[in-house]
N, C-alpha and C positions, 0 to 999 in steps of 0.2 A: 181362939183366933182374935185377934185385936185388927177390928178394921182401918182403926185410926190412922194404927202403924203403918196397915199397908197400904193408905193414901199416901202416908208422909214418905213413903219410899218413892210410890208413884212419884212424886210431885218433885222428889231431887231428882229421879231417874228422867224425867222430863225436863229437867230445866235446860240442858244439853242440847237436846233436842229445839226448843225454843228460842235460847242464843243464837242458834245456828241457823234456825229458819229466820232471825229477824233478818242476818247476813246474808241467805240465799234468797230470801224474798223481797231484796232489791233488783234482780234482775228480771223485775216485769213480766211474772208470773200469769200465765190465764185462771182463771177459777178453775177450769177445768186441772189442769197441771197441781196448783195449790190443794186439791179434794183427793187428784192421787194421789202426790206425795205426801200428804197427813196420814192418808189411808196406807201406805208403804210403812209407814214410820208407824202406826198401830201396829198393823203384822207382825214386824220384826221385833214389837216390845212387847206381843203375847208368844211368839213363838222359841224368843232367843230363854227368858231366863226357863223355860221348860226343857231346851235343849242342854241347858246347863247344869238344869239338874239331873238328866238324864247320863249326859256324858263328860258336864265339864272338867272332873280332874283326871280321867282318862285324856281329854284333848290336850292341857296343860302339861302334862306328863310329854305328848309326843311331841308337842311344836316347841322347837330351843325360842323362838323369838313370843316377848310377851305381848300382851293384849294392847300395851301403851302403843309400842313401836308400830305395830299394825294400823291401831289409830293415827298414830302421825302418818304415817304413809297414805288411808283414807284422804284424810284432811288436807296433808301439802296437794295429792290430787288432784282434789275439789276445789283449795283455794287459786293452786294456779290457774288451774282452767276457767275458773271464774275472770281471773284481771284479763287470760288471754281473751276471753268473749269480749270482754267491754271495747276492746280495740279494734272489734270485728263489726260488720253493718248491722245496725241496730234489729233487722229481722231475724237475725241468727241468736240473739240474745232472749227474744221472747217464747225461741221453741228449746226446751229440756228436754236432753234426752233420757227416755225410760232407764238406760246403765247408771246414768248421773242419777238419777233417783232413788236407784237401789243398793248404788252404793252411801250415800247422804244419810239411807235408812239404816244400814251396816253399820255405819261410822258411831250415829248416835246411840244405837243401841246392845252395844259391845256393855256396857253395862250390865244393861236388863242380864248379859249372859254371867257376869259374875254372880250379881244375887241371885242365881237364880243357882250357884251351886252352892249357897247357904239357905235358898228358899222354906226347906222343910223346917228350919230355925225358926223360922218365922208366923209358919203356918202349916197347917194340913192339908189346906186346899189349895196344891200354888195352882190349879183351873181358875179359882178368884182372884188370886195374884196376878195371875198372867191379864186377865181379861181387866184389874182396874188400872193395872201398867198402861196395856194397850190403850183403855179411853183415856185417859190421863196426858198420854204422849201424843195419840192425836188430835186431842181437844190443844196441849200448848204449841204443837207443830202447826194447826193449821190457824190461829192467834198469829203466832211469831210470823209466818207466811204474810198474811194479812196490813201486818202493821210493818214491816218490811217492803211490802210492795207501795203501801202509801209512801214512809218515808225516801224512795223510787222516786216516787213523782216531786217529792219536794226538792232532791238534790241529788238525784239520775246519778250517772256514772262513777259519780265523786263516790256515791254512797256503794257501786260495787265492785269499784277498786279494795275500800274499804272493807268489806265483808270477805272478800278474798284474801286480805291482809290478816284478816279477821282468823279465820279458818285455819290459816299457817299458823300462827301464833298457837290459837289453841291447841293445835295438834304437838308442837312444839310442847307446850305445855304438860301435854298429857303423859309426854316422855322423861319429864323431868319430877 
């Protein structure tokens, strides 16, 4: 087993994950809010590639629609809902709802569940895969959060219009 590797995985399968949080963590996050959703976005980065290795080419096999399309559909979600808040009274921006959170953690780590039907490739132990995924994604989740909510303070709404533009595009992206 090459641990190097399975940082270096970590650390792309988290970059995703930290885009996205610099995006959502303009909307003037509580610490409290920023500590679950890091923590959301761990779970789903030790739980998904286990689940992939368990059943992923079974699930591929039954869903006609791929992993991308799914993605963008997370993503347009999240980024719409994101510019509609901004145009809403600024209380309703500061509170996240737990579905918005868990799906954010869905979105980013659709990943983890690909490698994670190559994992045995990789390693013998995906319990250590799973678990350096998880710190990894929410060690840059709850960063991107962080530095997202400052950039908040410096240029508010402008900056989560933008992050919701943000979100689209990517998802966009992920489709193409």
């Amino acid at each position: 087993m090459n641990i190097i590797l399975i940082f270096f995985i970590a650390v792309s399968l988290s970059m995703d994950a930290f885009s996205l949080s610099l995006a959502y963590g303009t909307v003037s996050l509580t610490k409290k809010e920023i500590k679950l959703l890091s923590f959301i976005v761990g779970v789903y980065h030790f739980f998904m590639p286990i689940i992939g290795m368990l059943v992923g080419s079974f699930i591929i096999k039954i869903l006609p629609v791929s992993e991308d399309i799914i993605t963008l559909i997370i993503f347009l979600f999240i980024g719409i809902n994101m510019i509609i808040e901004t145009f809403k009274k600024e209380e309703n921006l500061k509170k996240m709802k737990i579905g918005e959170m868990i799906l954010f953690g869905l979105a980013v780590s659709i990943d983890s569940f690909s490698v994670g039907i190559g994992i045995n490739s990789i390693s013998n132990n995906f319990l250590l895969c799973s678990f350096v995924f998880s710190i990894t994604s929410l060690t840059f989740t709850y960063i991107g959060l962080i530095l997202g909510n400052k950039l908040n303070e410096l240029i508010g709404r402008v900056a989560t219009i933008l992050g919701g533009i943000s979100l689209i595009l990517l998802g966009i992206f992920y489709c193409i």
